[in-house]
C-alpha positions in Angstrom: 4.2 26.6 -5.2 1.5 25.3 -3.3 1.5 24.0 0.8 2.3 20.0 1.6 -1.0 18.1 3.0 -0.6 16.2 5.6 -2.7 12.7 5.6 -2.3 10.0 9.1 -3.1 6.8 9.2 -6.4 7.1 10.5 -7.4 10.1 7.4 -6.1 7.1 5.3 -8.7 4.6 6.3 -11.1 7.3 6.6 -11.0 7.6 2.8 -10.2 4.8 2.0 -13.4 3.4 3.6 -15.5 5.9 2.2 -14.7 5.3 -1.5 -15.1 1.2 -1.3 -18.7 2.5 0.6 -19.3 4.9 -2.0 -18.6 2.3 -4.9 -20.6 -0.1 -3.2 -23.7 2.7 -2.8 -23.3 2.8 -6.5 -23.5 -1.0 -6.8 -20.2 -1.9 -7.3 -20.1 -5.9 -7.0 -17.1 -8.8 -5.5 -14.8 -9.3 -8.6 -15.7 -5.9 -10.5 -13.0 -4.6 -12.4 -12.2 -1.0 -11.6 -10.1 1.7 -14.0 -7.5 4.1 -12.4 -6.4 6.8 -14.9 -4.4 9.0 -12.0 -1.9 10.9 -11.2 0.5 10.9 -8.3 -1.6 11.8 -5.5 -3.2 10.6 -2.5 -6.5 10.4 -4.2 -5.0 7.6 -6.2 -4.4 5.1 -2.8 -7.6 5.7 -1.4 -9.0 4.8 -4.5 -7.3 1.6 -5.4 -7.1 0.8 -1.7 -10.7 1.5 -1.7 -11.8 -0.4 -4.6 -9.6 -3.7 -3.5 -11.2 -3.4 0.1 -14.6 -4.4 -1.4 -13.6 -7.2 -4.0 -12.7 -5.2 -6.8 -10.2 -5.4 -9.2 -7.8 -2.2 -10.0 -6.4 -2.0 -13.4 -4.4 1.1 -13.5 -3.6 3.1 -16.4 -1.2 5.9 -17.8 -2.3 9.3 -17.9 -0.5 9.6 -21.0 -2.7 7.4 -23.0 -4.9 8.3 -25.7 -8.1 7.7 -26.0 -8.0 4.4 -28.2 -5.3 3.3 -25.8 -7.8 3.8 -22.8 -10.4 2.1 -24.5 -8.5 -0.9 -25.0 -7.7 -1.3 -21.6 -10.8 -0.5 -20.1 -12.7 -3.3 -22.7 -10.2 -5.7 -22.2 -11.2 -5.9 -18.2 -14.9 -5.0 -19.1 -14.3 -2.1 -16.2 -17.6 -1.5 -14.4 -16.3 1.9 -12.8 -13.4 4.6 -13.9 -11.4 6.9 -11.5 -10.3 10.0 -13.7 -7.8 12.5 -12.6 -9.4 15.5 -14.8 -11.4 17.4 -17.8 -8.4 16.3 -19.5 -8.7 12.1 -19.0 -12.6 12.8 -18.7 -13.1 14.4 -22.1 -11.0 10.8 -23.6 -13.5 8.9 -21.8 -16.4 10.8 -23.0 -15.0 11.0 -26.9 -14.9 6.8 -26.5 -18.0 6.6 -24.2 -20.2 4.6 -27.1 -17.1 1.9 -26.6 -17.5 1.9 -23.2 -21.0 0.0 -22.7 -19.7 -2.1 -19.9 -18.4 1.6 -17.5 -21.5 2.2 -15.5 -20.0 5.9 -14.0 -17.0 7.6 -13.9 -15.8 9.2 -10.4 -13.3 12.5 -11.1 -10.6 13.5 -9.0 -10.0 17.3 -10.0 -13.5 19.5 -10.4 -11.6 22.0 -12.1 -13.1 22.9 -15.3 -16.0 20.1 -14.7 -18.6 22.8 -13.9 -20.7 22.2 -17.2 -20.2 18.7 -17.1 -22.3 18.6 -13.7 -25.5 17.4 -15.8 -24.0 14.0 -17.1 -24.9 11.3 -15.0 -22.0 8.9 -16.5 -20.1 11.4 -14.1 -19.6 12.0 -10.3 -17.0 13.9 -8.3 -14.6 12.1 -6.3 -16.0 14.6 -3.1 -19.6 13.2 -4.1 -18.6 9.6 -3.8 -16.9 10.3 -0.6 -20.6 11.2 0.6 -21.9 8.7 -0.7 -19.6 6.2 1.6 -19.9 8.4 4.6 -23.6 8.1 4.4 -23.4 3.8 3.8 -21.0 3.6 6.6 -23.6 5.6 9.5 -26.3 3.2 7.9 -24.3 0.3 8.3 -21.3 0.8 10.3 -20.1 -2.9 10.5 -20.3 -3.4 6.8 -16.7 -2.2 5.6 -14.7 -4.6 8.2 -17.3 -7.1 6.7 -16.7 -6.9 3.2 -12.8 -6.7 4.2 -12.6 -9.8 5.7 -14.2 -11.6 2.5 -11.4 -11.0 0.7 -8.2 -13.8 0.6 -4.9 -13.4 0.2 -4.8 -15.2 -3.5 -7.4 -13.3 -4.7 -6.1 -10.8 -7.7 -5.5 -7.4 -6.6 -4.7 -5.4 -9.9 -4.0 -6.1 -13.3 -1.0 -4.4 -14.7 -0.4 -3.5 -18.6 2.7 -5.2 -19.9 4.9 -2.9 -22.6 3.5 -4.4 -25.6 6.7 -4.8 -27.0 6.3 -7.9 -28.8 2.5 -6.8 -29.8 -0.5 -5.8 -27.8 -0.3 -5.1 -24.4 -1.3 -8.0 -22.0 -2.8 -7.9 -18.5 -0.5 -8.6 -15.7 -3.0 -10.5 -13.0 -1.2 -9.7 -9.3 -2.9 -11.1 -6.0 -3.0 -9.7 -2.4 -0.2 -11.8 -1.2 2.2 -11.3 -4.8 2.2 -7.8 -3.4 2.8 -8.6 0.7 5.2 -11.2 -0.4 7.3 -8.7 -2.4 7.4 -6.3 0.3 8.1 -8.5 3.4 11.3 -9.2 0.9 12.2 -6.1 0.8 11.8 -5.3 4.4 13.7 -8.2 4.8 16.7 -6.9 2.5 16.8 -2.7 2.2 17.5 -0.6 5.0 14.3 1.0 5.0 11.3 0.9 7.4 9.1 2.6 9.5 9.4 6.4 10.0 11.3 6.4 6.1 10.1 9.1 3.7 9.5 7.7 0.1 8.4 10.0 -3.0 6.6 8.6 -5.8 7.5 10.0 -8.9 6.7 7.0 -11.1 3.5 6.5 -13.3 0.9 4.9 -11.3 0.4 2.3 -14.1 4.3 1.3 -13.5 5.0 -1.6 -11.2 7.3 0.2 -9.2 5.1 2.3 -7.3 2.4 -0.5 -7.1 5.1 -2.3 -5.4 6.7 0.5 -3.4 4.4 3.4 -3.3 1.8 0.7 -2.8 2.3 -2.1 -1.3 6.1 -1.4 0.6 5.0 1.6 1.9 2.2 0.1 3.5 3.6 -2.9 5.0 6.7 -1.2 6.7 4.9 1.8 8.2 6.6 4.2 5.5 5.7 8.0 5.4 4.6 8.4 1.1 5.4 11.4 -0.6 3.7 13.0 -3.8 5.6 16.1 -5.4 3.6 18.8 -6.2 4.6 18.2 -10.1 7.6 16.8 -11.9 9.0 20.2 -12.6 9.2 20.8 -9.2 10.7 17.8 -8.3 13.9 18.9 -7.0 12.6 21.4 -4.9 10.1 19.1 -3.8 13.0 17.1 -2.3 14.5 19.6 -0.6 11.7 20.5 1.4 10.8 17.1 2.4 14.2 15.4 2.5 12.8 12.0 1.1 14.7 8.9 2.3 14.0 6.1 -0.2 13.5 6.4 -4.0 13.0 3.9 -6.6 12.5 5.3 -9.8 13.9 5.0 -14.1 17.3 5.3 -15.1 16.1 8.3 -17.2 15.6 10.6 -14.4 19.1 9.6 -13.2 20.9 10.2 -16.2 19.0 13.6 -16.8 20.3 14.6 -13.1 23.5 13.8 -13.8 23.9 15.7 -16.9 22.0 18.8 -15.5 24.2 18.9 -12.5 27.5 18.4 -15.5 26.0 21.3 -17.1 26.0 23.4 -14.2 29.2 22.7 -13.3 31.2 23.3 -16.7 29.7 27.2 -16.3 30.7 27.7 -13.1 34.2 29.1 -12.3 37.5 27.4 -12.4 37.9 27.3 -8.9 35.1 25.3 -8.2 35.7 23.7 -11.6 38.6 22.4 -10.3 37.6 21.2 -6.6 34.6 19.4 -8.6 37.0 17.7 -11.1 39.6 16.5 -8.3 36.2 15.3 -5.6 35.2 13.1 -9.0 38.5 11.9 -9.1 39.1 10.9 -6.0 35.5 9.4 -5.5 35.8 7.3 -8.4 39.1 5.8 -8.0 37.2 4.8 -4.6 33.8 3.3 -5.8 36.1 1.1 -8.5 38.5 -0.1 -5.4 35.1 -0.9 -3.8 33.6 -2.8 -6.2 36.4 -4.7 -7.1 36.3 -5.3 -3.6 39.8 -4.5 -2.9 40.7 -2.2 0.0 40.7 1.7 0.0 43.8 2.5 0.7 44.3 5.4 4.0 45.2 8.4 2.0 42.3 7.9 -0.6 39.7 7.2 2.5 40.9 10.9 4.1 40.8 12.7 0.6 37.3 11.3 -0.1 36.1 12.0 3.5 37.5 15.6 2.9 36.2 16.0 -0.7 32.7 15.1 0.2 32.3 17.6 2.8 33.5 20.4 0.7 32.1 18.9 -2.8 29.5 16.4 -2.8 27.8 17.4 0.3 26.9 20.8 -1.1 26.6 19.4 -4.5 23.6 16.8 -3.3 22.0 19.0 -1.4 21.6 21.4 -4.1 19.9 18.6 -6.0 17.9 17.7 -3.6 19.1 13.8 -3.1 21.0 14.8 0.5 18.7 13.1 2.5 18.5 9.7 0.3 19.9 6.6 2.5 18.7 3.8 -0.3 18.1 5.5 -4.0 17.3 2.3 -6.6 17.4 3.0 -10.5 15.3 0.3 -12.7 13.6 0.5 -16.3 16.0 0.3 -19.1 19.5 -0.2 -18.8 21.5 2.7 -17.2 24.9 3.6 -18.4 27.7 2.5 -15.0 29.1 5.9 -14.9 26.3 7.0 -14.1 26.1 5.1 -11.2 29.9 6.1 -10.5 28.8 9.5 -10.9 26.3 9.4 -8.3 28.2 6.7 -5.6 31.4 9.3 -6.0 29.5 12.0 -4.6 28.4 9.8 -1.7 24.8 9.0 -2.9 24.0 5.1 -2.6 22.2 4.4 -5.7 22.0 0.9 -7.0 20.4 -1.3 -9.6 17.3 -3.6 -9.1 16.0 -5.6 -11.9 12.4 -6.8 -12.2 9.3 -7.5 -14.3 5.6 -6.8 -13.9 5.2 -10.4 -15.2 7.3 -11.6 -11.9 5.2 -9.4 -9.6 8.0 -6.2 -9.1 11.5 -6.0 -8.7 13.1 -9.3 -7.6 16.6 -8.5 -7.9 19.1 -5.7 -6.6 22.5 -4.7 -5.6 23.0 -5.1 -2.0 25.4 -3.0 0.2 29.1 -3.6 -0.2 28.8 -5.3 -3.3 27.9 -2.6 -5.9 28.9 -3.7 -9.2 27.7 -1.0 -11.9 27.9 -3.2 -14.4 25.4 -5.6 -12.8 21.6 -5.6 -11.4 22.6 -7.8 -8.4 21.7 -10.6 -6.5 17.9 -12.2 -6.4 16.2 -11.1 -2.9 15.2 -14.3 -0.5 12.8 -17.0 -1.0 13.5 -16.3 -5.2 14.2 -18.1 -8.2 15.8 -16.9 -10.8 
């Protein structure tokens, strides 16, 4: 397992600052469309927050794409520069690159295994381009807060792939104020804010963790998290004991069955304490939703239960520390979400589309219905 890196505020602006110098060094121009094939990692926000500081566009992308799929996106926005996360997205661009005539470089992330690829001048390390920036900025120190304040609020931001579900993908256009406007909602609505610990788990390319890794985090002073990978997930959120997390119904429902799983081989003593906590947990999240009142003796057993079940149990997992947990994507199955609110973890449903700029709608506190998504947030219309 590798060591957590810590970033502030001001290493944040520091690179973020030296890539939109960097891509300007290289020529990038107002209104340029820029390609982000990333992972979840810190590189990815200065990049994006980069790119959008001098004009550009960000269209990002999903790591899991082939190549054809890559191209298409990339042509479709006639992308002028590509972020890559490694050999492995690199060698799709290169295999495409006589379809790429409108990518004028390609900045990697990850040098490992790019040694023998330092001769190509279609590429350029992410380290280089920081240089690059740092030596614009001594040249012309005033020019980053120049090129900032250019920008407008309605200007597009990033371009978002649709699902593609009724044919070929479409581009999503979302300005600088769809994404402030969706955060000061949330703000407005979640009990989250500054000093609150989110990890982003979701694909890049997802409007989820444009809006929350992205543009929520931002706004509300959050501390963003990246795990180390998705098979250390768990772990991952024991050691930083995230607060907030938004993320697909799938990763819920796996959770849920690993921690059934566990528990059928354990022994019958705990077999039994586990079946009678679910019980009793239940029986109180359906009185609750129903919104009738919890009767005394079921408030003491689940107060008792939780310290000797579920505390131990979500700890275990990981999800302890979550105050606000959000499922979204495709429709989850409501005992899972009785699973999860029985052992004392506050998970609800949002609904949203990238069309609609993020998630617009979501079950607030004290009104948790697992069969619904919720109520719109403020200032919507639905």
């Amino acid at each position: 397992y590798g060591i957590w890196e810590k970033f502030t505020w001001k290493d944040y602006l520091k690179y973020a600052k030296h890539v939109a110098l960097g891509l300007k060094n290289l020529g990038l121009k107002r209104g340029e469309n820029v390609g982000l094939i990333l992972d979840n990692h810190a590189e990815w926000l200065f990049s994006q927050l980069g790119a959008q500081a001098m004009g550009a566009v960000t269209i990002p992308l999903f790591t899991s794409a082939v190549a054809k799929e890559l191209v298409y996106g990339l042509n479709r926005v006639n992308a002028a520069f590509v972020f890559a996360q490694d050999q492995e997205q690199v060698d799709k661009l290169l295999t495409q690159r006589g379809q790429l005539t409108h990518v004028r470089m390609v900045i990697y992330v990850d040098p490992t295994g790019m040694r023998t690829y330092r001769d190509n001048p279609w590429l350029i390390s992410f380290a280089q381009l920081l240089e690059l920036g740092e030596e614009l900025d001594n040249e012309q120190p005033d020019l980053f807060i120049k090129e900032l304040w250019e920008g407008r609020p309605e200007e597009v931001a990033l371009m978002l792939m649709t699902s593609g579900t009724t044919g070929l993908p479409k581009m999503v256009m979302l300005s600088h104020k769809n994404l402030t406007e969706m955060a000061r909602k949330w703000l407005e609505t979640a009990p989250i804010g500054v000093g609150d610990n989110w990890i982003s788990i979701t694909p890049t390319a997802w409007i989820v963790d444009q809006m929350w890794g992205f543009g929520i985090t931002l706004s509300g002073g959050m501390v963003m998290n990246f795990p180390e990978t998705l098979e250390t997930v768990v772990e991952d959120f024991r050691e930083i004991g995230p607060t907030v997390i938004v993320t697909s119904s799938r990763f819920w429902e796996d959770l849920a069955s690993t921690i059934r799983v566990k528990v059928s081989d354990a022994g019958f003593i705990k077999r039994t304490f586990y079946d009678f906590s679910q019980k009793i947990g239940t029986a109180v999240v359906d009185l609750e939703s129903e919104g009738k009142p919890v009767p005394l003796h079921l408030r003491v057993m689940k107060r008792l239960t939780y310290w000797l079940v579920s505390k131990p149990l979500m700890d275990r997992v990981g999800c302890l520390g979550f105050r606000a947990a959000y499922t979204g994507g495709h429709p989850i199955s409501p005992d899972v979400i009785r699973f999860f609110r029985a052992n004392g973890l506050n998970l609800k449903q949002c609904y949203g589309l990238t069309e609609a700029g993020g998630i617009f709608q979501v079950q607030p506190d004290g009104e948790v219905k697992p069969e619904t998504v919720g109520k719109p947030l403020p200032r919507t219309e639905v």
